[in-house]
LUMTIKE-345476 format. One record per residue (C-alpha): x, y, z. Coordinates in pm, whole numbers, padded with zeros to 5 digits, always signed. Layout:
LUMTIKE-345476
XYZ ...
***
This chain:
LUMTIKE-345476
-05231-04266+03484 -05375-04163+03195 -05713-04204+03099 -05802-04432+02868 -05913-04310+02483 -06232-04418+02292 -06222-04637+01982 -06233-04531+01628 -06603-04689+01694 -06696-04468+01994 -06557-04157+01852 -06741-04201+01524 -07033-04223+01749 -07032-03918+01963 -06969-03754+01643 -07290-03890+01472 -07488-03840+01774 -07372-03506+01870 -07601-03307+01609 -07877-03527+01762 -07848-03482+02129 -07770-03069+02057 -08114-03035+01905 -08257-03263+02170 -08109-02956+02434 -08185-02712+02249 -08518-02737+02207 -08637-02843+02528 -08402-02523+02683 -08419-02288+02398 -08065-02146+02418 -07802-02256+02128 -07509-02123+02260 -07528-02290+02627 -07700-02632+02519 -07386-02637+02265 -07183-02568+02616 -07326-02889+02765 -07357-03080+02518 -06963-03035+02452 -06910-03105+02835 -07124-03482+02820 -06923-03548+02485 -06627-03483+02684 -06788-03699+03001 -06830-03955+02740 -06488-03982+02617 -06384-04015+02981 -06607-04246+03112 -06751-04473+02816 -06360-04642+02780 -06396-04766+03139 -06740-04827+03231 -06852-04930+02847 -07077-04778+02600 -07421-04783+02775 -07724-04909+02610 -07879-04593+02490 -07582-04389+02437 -07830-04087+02270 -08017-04066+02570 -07729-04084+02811 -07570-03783+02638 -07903-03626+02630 -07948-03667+03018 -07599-03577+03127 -07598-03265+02914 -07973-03186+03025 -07824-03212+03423 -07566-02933+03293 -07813-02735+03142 -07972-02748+03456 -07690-02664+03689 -07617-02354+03444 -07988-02222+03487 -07972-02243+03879 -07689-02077+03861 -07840-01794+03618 -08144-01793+03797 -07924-01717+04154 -07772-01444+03973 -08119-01331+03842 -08230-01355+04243 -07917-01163+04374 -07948-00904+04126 -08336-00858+04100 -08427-01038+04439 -08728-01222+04227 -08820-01521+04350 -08869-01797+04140 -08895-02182+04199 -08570-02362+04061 -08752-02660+03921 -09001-02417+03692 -08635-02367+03487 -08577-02766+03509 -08743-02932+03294 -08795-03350+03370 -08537-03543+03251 -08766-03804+03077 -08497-03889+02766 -08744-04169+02624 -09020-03922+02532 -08825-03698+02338 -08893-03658+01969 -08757-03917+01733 -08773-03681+01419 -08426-03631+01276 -08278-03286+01462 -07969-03246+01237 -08233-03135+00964 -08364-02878+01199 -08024-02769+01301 -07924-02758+00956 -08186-02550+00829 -08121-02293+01169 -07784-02254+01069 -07844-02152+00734 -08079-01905+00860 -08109-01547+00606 -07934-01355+00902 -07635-01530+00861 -07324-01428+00599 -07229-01779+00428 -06877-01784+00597 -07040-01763+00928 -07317-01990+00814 -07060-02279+00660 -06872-02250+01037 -07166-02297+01227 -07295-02597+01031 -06981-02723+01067 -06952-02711+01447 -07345-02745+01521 -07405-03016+01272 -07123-03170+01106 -06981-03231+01468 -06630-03114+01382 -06427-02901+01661 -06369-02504+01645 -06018-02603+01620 -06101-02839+01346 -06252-02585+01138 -06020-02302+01181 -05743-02518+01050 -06009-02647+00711 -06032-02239+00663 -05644-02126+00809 -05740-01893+01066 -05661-01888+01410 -05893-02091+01668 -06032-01772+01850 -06099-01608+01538 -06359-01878+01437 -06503-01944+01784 -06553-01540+01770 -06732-01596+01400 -06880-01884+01564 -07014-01750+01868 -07144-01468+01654 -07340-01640+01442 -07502-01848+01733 -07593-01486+01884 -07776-01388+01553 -07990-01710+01538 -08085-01630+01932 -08118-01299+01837 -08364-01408+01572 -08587-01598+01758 -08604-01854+01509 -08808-02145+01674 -08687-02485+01693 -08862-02666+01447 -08847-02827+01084 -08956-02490+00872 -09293-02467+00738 -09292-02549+00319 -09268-02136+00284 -08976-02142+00493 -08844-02470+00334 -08870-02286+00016 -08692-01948+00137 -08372-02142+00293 -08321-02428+00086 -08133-02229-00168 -07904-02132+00109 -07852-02497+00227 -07767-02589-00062 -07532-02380-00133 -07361-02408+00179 -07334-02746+00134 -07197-02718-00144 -06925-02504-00068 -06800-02744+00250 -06848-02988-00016 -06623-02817-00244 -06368-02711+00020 -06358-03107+00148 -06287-03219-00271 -06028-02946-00259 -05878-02806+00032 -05862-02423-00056 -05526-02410+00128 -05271-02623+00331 -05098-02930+00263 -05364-03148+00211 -05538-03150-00154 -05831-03305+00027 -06065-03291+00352 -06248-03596+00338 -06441-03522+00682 -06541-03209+00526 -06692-03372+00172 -06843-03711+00339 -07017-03396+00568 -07145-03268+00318 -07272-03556+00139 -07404-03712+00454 -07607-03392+00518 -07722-03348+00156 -07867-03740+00198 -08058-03587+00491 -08249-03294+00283 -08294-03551+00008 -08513-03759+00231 -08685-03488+00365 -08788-03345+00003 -08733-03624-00205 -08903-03493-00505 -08689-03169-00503 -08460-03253-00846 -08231-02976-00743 -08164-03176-00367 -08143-03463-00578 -07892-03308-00807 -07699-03202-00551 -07610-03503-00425 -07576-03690-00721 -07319-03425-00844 -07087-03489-00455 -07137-03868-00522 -07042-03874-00899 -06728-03624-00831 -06648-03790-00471 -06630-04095-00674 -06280-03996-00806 -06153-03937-00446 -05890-04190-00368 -05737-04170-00726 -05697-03783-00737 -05335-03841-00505 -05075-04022-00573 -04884-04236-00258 -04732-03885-00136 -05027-03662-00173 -04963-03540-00486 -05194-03415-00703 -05300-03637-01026 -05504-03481-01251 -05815-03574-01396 -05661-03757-01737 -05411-03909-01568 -05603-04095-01290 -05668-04471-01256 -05998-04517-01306 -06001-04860-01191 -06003-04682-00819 -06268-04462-00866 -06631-04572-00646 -06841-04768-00890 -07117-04804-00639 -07109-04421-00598 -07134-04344-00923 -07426-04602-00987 -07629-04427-00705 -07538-04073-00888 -07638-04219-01221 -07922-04328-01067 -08079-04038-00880 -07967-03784-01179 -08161-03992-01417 -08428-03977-01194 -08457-03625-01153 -08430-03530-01513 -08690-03722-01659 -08942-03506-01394 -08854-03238-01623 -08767-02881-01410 -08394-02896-01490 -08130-02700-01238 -07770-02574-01176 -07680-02828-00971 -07817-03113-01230 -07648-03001-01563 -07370-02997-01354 -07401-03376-01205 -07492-03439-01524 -07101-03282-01624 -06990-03494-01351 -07140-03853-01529 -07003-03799-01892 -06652-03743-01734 -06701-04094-01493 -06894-04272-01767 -06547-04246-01995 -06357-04587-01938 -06057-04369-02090 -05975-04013-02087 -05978-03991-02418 -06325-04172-02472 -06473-03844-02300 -06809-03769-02476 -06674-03366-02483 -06902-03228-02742 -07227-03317-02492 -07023-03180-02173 -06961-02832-02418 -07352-02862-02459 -07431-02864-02113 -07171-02584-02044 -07360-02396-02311 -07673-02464-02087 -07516-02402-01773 -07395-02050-01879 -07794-01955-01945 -07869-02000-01607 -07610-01942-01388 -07332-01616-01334 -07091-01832-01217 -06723-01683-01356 -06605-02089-01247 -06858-02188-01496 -06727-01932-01775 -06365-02051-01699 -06494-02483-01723 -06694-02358-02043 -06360-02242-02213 -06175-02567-02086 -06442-02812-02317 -06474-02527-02604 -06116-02597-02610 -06127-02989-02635 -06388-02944-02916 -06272-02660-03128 -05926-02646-03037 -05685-02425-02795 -05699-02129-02967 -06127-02094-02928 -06088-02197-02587 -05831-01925-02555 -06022-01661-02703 -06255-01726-02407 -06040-01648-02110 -05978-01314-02239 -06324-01232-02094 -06234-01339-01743 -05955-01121-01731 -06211-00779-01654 -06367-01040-01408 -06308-00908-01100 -06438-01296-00923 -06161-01401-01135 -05900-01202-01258 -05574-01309-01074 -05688-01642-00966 -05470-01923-00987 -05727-02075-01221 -05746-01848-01458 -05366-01874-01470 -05351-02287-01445 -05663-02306-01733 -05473-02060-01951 -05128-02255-01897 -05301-02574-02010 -05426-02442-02305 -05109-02248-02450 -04952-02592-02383 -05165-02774-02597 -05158-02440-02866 -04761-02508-02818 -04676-02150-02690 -04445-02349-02448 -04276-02016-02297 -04618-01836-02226 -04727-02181-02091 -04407-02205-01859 -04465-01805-01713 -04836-01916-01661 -04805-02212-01450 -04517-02070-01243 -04755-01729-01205 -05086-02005-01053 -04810-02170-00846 -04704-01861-00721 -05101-01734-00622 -05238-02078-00508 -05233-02134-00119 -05264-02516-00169 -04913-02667-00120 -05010-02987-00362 -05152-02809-00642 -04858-02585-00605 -04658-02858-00649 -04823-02969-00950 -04811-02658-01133 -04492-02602-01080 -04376-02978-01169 -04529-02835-01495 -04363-02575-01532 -04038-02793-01494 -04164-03077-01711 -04192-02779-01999 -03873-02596-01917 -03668-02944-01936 -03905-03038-02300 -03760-02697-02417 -03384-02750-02324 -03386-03101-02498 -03515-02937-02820 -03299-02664-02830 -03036-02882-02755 -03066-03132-03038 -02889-03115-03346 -03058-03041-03659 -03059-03372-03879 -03070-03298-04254 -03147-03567-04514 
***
């Protein structure tokens, strides 16, 4: 018979607790890579046992316990390899610690796991998979598929990067404010990205990861309450909750991809973009304005608009204009030339992309090629327009917006053979 399967319920819980009982293990054993090993094997006892014999009372410290026993078995076991090979004795019990799950700390682990796997040493690829698997509680399998490489491939990047941290000898422990001041940059960031890649899947069928953004958001609420008077945390988070907002009206009932301007806003998350409002206007009026708020700030005009065409797009051109001061960004440049364009017309917006094209970040990206498309649409250079969204189609490895540049592409090519095909009417 086979055994029976945990709820929706339970498995949202092991998922939520995982980040917790992982730092519990690690720092009473000091070892990331095999408290990750047991902690993976009481998740697993878990999902076993919990459907028959019930969720027990203190499901954090049962995990904690039974992956603390495997911990244990894996250090006798080291420690009689230690003893054959070096013939040192050594008390087992010195290496097992007491199993007292009550008096372990209370303070909130993920941010301490978070902050370790955005440590310096790390590249952000292999610092994105590691928060991922350490944090955000998601398989190796899970996130090979988010980033389309095979499984071993990613536990290898994986496994690496938990080597480097031990390698390190990073302590496990919030960082002092020095060290909260030298890494937050880099958590940000790599929220932002799995943010980013959750909003729109890079690749694959799916336009969206929504495990991968509510991550990413759920994390990003974490550093906000840990430095709540940081306006660039703050700003971060108000920008995922203001664009997450949009979510469920960004697909159409197949998974197709519906642009911005033709959305129903009557779907998007009012409540979200309350709290965004809310928490940008917040940390403006402290004054010390960031990236990440001119561009939340981007993200309320555009929800604020009851109609597309009641976008306020002279004041997001403004904060484009800021946003260019202070950040390198080529996405930026390319976003810049998309509201110069919907104040001054196609042809200035135009005139813009030309400088992306000796962008090496850029040049060739599907983008580029979509933004350009767009724009020699609305000039009316329908023919350019047509080789433009057929050339993104061709370079994007997402399947929807594929599909939605080349549906484009048709929608032009079809406008073109009705007009040529019409006969010319004279009074």
């Amino acid at each position: 018979m086979a055994p029976e399967l945990l709820n929706a319920q339970s498995e949202h819980l092991l998922r939520e607790l995982a980040p917790h009982v992982l730092g519990a293990v690690i720092r009473r054993f000091r070892d990331f890579a095999a408290a990750e090993d047991a902690v993976q094997e009481a998740l697993l006892a878990a999902a076993l046992q919990w459907p028959r014999e019930g969720v027990p009372e203190n499901p954090r410290a049962w995990l904690i316990q039974v992956a603390s026993r495997r911990m244990a078995d894996h250090l006798r076991s080291e420690l009689a390899r230690r003893r054959r090979e070096t013939a040192t004795a050594m008390a087992t019990d010195q290496l097992t610690p007491a199993l007292d799950v009550e008096s372990e700390s209370e303070r909130d682990d993920t941010l301490i796991l978070l902050f370790m796997c955005c440590h310096a040493a790390l590249t952000s690829p292999s610092a994105i998979a590691l928060t991922l698997r350490a944090v955000g509680g998601l398989t190796t399998a899970e996130i090979a598929h988010a980033f389309l490489v095979p499984e071993a491939t990613m536990a290898q990047r994986i496994s690496r990067a938990k080597q480097t941290i031990k390698a390190s000898g990073a302590p496990f422990r919030l960082p002092t404010h020095h060290e909260q001041a030298q890494r937050l940059r880099s958590v940000l960031h790599v929220l932002y990205l799995i943010f980013n890649e959750g909003y729109t899947s890079s690749a694959g069928p799916e336009l969206q990861r929504p495990e991968l953004s509510g991550e990413a958001i759920q994390l990003t609420r974490a550093v906000h309450n840990l430095l709540p008077n940081d306006g660039e945390v703050a700003g971060l988070l108000a920008l995922m909750l203001l664009t997450d907002a949009r979510r469920v009206a960004r697909t159409g009932p197949d998974g197709e991809l519906i642009p911005l301007t033709k959305q129903d806003r009557f779907l998007w998350d009012r409540k979200q973009i309350s709290e965004g409002i809310a928490l940008l206007t917040a940390t403006l009026s402290k004054g010390s304005i960031g990236a990440y708020q001119l561009q939340a700030a981007i993200a309320a005009v555009h929800d604020e608009a009851a109609r597309a065409e009641d976008t306020d797009w002279p004041q997001i051109l403004a904060l484009y204009d800021l946003l260019k001061r202070m950040s390198d960004n080529p996405m930026v440049v390319l976003n810049h030339a998309i509201a110069t364009a919907m104040v001054h017309g196609p042809s200035a917006g135009l005139e813009l992309l030309n400088a992306l094209d000796a962008d090496g970040r850029l040049a060739g990206h599907h983008r580029l090629h979509a933004v350009r498309a767009h724009l020699l649409e609305l000039a009316g250079d329908y023919e350019a327009a047509i080789a433009h969204y057929r050339t993104a189609a061709g370079r994007t490895t997402s399947i929807p917006e594929r599909n939605y540049l080349m549906t484009q592409a048709a929608r032009l090519s079809d406008e073109n053979f009705r007009t040529a095909d019409e006969p010319c009417l004279k009074g």
